[in-house]
PDB file of N, CA, C and O in Angstrom, chain B, residues numbered from 101:
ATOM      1  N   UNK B 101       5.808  15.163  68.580  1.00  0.00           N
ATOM      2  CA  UNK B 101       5.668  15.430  67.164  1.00  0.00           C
ATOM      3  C   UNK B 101       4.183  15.517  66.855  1.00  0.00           C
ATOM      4  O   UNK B 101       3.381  14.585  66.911  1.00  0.00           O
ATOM      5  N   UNK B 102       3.980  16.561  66.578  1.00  0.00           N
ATOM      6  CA  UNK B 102       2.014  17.107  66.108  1.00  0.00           C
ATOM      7  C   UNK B 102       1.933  16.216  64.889  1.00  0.00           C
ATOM      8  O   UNK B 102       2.626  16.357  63.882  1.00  0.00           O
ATOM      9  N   UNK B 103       0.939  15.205  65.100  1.00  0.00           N
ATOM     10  CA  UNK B 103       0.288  14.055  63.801  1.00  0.00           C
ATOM     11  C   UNK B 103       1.451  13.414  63.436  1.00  0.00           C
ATOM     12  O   UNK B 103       1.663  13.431  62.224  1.00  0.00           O
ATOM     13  N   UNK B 104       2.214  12.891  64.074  1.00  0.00           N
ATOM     14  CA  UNK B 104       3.347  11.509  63.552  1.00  0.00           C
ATOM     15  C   UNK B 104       3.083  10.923  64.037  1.00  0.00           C
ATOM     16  O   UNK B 104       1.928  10.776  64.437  1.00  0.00           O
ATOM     17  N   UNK B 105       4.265  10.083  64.334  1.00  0.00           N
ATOM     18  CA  UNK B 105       4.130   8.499  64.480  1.00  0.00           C
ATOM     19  C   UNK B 105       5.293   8.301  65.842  1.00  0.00           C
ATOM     20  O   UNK B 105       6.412   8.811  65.884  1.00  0.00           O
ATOM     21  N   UNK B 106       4.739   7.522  66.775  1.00  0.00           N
ATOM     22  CA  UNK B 106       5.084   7.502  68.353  1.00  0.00           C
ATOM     23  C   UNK B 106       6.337   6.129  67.642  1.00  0.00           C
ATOM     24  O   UNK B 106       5.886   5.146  67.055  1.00  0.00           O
ATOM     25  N   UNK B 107       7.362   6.266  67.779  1.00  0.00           N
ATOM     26  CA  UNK B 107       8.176   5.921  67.699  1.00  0.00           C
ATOM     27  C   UNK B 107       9.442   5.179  68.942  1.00  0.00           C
ATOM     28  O   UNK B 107      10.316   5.881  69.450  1.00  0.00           O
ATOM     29  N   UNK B 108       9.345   4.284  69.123  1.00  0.00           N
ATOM     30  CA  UNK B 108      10.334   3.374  70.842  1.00  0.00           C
ATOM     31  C   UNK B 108      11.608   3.775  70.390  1.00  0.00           C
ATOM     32  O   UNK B 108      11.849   3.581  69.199  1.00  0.00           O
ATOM     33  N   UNK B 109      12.383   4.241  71.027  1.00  0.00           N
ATOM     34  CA  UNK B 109      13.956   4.186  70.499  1.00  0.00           C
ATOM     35  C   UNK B 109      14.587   2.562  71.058  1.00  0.00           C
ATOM     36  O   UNK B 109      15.133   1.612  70.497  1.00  0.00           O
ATOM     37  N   UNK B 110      14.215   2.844  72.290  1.00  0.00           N
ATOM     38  CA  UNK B 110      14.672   2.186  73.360  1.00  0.00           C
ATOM     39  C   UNK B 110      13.955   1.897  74.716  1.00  0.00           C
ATOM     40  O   UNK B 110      13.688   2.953  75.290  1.00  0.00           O
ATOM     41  N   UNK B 111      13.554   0.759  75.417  1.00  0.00           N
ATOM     42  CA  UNK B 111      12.956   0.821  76.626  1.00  0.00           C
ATOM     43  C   UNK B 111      11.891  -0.384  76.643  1.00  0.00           C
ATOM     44  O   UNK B 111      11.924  -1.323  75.847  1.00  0.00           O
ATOM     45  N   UNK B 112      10.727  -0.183  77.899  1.00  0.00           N
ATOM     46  CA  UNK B 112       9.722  -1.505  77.683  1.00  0.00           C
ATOM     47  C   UNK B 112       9.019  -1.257  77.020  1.00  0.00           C
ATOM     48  O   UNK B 112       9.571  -0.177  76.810  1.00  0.00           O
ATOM     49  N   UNK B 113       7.827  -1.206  76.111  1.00  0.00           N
ATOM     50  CA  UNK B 113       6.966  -0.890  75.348  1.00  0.00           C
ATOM     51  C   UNK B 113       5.715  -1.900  75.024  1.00  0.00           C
ATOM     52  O   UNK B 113       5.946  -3.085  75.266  1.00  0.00           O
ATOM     53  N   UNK B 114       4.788  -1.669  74.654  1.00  0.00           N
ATOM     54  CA  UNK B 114       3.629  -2.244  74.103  1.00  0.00           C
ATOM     55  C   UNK B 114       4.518  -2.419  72.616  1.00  0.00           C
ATOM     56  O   UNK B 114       5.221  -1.496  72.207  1.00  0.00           O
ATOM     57  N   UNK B 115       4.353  -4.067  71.679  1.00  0.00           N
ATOM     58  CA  UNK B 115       4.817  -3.912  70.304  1.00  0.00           C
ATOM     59  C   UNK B 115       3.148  -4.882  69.630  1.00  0.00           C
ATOM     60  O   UNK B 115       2.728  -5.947  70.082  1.00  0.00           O
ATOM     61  N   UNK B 116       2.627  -4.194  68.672  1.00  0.00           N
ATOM     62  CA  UNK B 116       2.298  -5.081  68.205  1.00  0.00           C
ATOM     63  C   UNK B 116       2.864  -6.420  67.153  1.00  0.00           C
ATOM     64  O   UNK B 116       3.863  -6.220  66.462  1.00  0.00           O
ATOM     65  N   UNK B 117       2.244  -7.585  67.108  1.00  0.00           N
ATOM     66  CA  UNK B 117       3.143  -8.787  67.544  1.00  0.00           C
ATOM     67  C   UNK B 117       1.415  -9.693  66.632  1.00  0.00           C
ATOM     68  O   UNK B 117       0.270  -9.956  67.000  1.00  0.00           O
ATOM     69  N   UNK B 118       2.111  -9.830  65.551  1.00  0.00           N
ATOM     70  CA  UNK B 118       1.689 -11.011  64.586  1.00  0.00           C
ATOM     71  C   UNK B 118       1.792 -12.770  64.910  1.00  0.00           C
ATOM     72  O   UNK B 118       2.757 -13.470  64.604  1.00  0.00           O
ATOM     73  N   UNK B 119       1.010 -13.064  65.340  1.00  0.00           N
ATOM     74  CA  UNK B 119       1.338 -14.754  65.895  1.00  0.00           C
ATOM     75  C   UNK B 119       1.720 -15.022  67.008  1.00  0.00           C
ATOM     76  O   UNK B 119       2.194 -14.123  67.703  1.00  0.00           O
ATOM     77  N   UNK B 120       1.617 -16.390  67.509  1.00  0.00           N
ATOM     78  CA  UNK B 120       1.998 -16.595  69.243  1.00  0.00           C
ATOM     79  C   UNK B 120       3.250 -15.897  69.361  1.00  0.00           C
ATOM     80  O   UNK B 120       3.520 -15.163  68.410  1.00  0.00           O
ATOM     81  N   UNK B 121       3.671 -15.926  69.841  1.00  0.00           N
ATOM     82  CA  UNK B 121       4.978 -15.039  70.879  1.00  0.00           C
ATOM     83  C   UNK B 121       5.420 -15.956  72.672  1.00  0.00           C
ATOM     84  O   UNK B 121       4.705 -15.846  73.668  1.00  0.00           O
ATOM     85  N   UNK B 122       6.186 -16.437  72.636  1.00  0.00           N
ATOM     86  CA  UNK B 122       6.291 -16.801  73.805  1.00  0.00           C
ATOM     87  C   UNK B 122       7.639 -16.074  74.494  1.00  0.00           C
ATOM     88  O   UNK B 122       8.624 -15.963  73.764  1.00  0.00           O
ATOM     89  N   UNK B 123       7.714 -15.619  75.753  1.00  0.00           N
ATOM     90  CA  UNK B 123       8.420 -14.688  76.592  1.00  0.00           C
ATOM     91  C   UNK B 123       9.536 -15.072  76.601  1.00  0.00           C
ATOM     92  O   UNK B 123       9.795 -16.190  77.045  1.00  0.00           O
ATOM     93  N   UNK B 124      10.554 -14.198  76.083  1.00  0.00           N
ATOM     94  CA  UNK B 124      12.287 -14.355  76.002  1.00  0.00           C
ATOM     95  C   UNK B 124      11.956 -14.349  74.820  1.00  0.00           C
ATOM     96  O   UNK B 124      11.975 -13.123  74.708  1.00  0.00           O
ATOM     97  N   UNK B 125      11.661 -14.700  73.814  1.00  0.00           N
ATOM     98  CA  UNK B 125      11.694 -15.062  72.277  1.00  0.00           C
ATOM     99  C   UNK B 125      12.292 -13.722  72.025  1.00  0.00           C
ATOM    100  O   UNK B 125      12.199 -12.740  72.762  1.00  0.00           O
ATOM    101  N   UNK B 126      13.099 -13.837  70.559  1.00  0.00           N
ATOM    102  CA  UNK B 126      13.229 -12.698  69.848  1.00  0.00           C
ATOM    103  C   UNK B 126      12.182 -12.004  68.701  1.00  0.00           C
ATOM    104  O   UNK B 126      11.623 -12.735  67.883  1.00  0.00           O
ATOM    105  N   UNK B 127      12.081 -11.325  68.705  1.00  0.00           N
ATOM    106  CA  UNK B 127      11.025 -10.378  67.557  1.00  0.00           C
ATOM    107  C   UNK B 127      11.896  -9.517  65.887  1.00  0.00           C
ATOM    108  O   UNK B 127      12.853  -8.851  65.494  1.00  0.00           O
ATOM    109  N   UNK B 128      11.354  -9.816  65.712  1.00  0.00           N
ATOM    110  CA  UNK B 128      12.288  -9.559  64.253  1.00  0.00           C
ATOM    111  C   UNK B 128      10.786  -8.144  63.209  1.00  0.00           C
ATOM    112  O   UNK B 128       9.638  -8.005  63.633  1.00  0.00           O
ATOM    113  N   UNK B 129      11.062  -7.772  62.581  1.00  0.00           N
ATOM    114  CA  UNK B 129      10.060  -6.758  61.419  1.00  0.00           C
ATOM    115  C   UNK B 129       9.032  -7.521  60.637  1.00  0.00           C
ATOM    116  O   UNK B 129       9.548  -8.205  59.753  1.00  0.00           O
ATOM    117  N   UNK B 130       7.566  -7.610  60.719  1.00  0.00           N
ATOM    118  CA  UNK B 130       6.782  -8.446  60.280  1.00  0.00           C
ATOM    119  C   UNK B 130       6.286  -8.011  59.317  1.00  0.00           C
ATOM    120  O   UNK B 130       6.980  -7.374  58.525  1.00  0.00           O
ATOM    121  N   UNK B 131       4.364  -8.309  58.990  1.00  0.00           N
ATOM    122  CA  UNK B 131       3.800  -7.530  58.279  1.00  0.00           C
ATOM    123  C   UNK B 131       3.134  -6.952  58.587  1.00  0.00           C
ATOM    124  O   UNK B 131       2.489  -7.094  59.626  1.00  0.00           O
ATOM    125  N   UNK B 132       3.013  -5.859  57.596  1.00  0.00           N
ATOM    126  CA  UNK B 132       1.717  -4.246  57.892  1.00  0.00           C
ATOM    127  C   UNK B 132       2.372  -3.916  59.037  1.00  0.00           C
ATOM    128  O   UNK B 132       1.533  -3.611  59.884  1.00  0.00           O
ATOM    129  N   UNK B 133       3.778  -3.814  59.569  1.00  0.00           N
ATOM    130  CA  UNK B 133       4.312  -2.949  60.214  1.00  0.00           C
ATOM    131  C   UNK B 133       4.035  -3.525  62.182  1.00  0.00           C
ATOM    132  O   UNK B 133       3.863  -2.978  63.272  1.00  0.00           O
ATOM    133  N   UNK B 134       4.118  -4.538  61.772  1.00  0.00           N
ATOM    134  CA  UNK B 134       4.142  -5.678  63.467  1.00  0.00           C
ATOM    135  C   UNK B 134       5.012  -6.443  63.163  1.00  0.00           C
ATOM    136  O   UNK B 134       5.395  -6.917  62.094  1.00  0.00           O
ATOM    137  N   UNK B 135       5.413  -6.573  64.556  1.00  0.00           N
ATOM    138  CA  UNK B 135       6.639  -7.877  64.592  1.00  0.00           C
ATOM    139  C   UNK B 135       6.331  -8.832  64.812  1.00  0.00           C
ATOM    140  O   UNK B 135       5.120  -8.775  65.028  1.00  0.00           O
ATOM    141  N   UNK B 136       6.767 -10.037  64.935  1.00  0.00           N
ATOM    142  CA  UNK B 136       6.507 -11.799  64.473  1.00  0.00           C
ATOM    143  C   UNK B 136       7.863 -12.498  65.416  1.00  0.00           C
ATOM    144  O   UNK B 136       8.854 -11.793  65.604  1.00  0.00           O
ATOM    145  N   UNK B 137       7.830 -13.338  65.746  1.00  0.00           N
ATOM    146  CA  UNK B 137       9.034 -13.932  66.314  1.00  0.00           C
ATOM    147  C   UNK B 137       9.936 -14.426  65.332  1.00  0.00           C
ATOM    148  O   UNK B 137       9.594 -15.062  64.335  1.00  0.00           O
ATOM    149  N   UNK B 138      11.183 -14.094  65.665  1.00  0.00           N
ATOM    150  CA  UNK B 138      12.154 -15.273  64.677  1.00  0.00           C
ATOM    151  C   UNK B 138      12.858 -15.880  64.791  1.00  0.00           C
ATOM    152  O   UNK B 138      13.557 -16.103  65.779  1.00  0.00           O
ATOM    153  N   UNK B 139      12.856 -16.372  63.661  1.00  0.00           N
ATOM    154  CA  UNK B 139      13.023 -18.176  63.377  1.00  0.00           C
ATOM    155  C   UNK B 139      14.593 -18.009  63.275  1.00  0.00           C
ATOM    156  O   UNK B 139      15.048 -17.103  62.578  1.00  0.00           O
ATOM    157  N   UNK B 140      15.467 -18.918  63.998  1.00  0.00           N
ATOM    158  CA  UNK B 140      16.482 -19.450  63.773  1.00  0.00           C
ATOM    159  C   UNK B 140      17.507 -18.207  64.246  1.00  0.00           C
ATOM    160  O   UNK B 140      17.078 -17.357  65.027  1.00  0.00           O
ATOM    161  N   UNK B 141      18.768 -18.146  63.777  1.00  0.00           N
ATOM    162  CA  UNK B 141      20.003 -16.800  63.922  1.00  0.00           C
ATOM    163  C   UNK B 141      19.430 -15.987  63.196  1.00  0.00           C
ATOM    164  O   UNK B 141      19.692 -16.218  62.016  1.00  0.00           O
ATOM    165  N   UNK B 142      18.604 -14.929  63.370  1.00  0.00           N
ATOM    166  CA  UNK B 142      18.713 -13.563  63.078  1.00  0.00           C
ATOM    167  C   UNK B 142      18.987 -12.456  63.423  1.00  0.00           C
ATOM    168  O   UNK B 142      18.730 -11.895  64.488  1.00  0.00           O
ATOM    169  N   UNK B 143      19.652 -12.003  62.320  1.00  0.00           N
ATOM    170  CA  UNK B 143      20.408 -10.871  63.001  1.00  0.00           C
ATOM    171  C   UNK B 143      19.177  -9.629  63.060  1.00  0.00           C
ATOM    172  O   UNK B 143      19.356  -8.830  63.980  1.00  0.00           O
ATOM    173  N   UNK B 144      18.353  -9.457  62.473  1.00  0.00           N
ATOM    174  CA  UNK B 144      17.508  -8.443  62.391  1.00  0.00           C
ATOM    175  C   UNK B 144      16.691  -7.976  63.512  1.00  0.00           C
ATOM    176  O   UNK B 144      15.860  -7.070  63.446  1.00  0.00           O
ATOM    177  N   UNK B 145      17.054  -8.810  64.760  1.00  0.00           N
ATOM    178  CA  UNK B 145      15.857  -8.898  65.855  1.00  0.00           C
ATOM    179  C   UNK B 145      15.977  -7.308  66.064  1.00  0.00           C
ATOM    180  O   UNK B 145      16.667  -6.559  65.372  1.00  0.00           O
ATOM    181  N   UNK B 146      15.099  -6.911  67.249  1.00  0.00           N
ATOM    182  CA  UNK B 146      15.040  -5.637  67.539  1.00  0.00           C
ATOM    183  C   UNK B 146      14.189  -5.451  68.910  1.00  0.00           C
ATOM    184  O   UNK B 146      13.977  -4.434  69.572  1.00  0.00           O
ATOM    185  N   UNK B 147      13.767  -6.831  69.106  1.00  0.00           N
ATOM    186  CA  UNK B 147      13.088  -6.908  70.665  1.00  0.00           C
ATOM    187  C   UNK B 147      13.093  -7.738  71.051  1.00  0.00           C
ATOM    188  O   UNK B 147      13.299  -8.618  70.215  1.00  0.00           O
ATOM    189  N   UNK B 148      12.901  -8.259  72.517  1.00  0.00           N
ATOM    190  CA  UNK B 148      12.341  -9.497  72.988  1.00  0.00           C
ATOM    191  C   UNK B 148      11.180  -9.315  73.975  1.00  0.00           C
ATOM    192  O   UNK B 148      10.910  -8.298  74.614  1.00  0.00           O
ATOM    193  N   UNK B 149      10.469 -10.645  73.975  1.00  0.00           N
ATOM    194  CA  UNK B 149       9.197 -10.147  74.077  1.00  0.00           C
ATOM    195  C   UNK B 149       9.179 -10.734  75.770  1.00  0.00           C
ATOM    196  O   UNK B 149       9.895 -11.657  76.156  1.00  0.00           O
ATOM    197  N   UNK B 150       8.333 -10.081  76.528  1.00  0.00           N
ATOM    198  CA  UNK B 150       8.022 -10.247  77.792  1.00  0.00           C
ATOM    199  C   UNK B 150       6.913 -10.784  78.389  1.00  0.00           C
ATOM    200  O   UNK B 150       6.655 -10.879  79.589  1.00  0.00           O
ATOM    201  N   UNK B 151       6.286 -11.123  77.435  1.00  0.00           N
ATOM    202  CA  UNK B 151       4.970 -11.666  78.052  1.00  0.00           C
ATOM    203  C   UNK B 151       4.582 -13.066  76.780  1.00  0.00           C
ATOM    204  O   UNK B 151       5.003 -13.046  75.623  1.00  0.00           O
ATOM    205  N   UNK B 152       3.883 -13.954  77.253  1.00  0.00           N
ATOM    206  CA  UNK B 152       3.735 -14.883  76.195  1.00  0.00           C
ATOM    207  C   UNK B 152       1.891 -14.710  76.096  1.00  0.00           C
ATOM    208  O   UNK B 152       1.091 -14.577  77.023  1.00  0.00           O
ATOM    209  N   UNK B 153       1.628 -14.778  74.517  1.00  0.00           N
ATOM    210  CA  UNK B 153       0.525 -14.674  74.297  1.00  0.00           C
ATOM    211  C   UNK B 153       0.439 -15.868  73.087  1.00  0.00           C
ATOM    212  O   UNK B 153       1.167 -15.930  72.096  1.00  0.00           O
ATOM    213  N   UNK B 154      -0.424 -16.597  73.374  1.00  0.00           N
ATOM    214  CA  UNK B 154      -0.634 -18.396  71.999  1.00  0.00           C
ATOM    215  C   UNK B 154      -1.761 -17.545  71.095  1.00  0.00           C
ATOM    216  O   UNK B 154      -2.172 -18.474  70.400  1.00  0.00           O
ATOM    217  N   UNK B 155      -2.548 -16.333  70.647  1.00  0.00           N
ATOM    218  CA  UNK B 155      -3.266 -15.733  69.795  1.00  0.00           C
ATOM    219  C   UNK B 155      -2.543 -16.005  68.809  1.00  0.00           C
ATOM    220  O   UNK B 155      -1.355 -16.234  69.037  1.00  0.00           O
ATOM    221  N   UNK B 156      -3.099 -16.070  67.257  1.00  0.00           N
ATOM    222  CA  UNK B 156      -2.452 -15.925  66.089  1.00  0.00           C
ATOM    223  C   UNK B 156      -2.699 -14.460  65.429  1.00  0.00           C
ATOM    224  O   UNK B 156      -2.102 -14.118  64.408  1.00  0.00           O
ATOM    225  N   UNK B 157      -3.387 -13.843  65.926  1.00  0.00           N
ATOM    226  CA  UNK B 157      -3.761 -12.538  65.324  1.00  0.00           C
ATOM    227  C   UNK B 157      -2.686 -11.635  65.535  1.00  0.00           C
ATOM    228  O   UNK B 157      -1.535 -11.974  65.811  1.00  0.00           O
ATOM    229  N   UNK B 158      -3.171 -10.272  65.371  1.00  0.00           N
ATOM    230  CA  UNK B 158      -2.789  -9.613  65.885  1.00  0.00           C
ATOM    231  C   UNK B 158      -3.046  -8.572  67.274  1.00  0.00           C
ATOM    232  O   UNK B 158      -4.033  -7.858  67.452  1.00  0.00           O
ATOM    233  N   UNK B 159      -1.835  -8.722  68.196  1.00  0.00           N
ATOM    234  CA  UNK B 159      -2.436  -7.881  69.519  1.00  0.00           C
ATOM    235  C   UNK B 159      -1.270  -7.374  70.132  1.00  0.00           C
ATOM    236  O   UNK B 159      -0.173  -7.631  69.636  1.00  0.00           O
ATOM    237  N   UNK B 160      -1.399  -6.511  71.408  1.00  0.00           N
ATOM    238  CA  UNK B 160      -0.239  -5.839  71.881  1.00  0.00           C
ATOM    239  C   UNK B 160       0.896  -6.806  73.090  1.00  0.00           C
ATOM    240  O   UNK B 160       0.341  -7.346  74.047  1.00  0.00           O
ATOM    241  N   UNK B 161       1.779  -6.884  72.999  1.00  0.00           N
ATOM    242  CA  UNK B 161       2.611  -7.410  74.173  1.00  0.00           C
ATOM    243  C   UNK B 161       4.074  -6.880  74.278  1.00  0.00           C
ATOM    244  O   UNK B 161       4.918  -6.662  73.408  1.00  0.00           O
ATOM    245  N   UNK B 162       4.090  -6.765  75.456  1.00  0.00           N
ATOM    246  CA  UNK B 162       4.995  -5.642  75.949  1.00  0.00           C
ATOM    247  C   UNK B 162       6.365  -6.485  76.350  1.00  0.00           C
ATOM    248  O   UNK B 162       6.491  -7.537  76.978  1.00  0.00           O
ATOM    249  N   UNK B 163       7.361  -5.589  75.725  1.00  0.00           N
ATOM    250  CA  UNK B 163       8.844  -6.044  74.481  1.00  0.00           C
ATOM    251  C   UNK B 163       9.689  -5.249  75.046  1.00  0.00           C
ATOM    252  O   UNK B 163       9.299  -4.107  75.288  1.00  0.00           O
ATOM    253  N   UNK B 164      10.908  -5.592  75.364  1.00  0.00           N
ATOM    254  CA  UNK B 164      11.988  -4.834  75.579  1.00  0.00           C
ATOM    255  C   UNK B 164      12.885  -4.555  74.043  1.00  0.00           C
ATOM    256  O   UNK B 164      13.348  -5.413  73.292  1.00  0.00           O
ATOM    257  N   UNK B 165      12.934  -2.918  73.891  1.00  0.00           N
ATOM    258  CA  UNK B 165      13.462  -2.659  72.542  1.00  0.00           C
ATOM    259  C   UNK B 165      14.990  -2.507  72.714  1.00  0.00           C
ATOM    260  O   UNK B 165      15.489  -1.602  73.382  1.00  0.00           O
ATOM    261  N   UNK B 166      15.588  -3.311  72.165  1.00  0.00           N
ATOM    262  CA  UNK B 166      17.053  -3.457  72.087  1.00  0.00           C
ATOM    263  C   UNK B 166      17.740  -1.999  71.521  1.00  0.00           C
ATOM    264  O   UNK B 166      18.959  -1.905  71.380  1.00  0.00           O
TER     265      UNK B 166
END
């Protein structure tokens, strides 16, 4: 797609990822368009994450997209 937006359907991927993240965790829709781990039964997840990173910022770690 000429000037859009690279879009995962499905597969391993780089996600950017708001706050620690530790590996197996689920990933749920964050802010400014990064995901965050979540808390408790959610149904909203949409990845799990593969690598553990303790940063609070924001940075890339590579997620299997459900």
């Amino acid at each position: 797609l000429e000037g859009g937006t690279y879009i995962a359907l499905k597969g391993r991927v780089p996600v950017k990822v708001t706050g620690s993240v530790i590996k197996g965790q689920r990933l749920v829709a964050g802010p400014n368009g990064t995901a965050q781990a979540a808390m408790g039964n959610n149904a909203d997840v949409f990845a799990i994450a593969l690598a553990t990173n303790e940063d609070a910022g924001v940075k890339l770690v590579e997620c299997v997209i459900l």
